[in-house]
C-alpha positions, 0 to 999 in steps of 0.5 A: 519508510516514506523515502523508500516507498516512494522510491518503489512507486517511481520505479514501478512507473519508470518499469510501465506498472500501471498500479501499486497496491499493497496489503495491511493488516486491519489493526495497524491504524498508524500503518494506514494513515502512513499509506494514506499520507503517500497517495493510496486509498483503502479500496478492498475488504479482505476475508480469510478463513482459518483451516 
């Protein structure tokens, strides 16, 4: 998983991205720290309403 995110990182830099950002669910504790130990920070609280 590392290895391929860090792949989609590179390739977003080399294509002139100047941000990756991606979404988790909020339960998924070990997801989080995965995308902590490679660089991102948790910036946004996301809120949904079931119709």
């Amino acid at each position: 998983g590392s290895r391929l995110i860090e792949w989609a990182v590179a390739e977003s830099h080399t294509l002139g991205c100047q941000m990756v950002q991606l979404t988790s669910d909020a339960t998924r504790i070990d997801a989080h720290r995965f995308y902590e130990r490679l660089g991102f920070e948790a910036s946004h609280l996301g809120f949904k309403l079931q119709l």
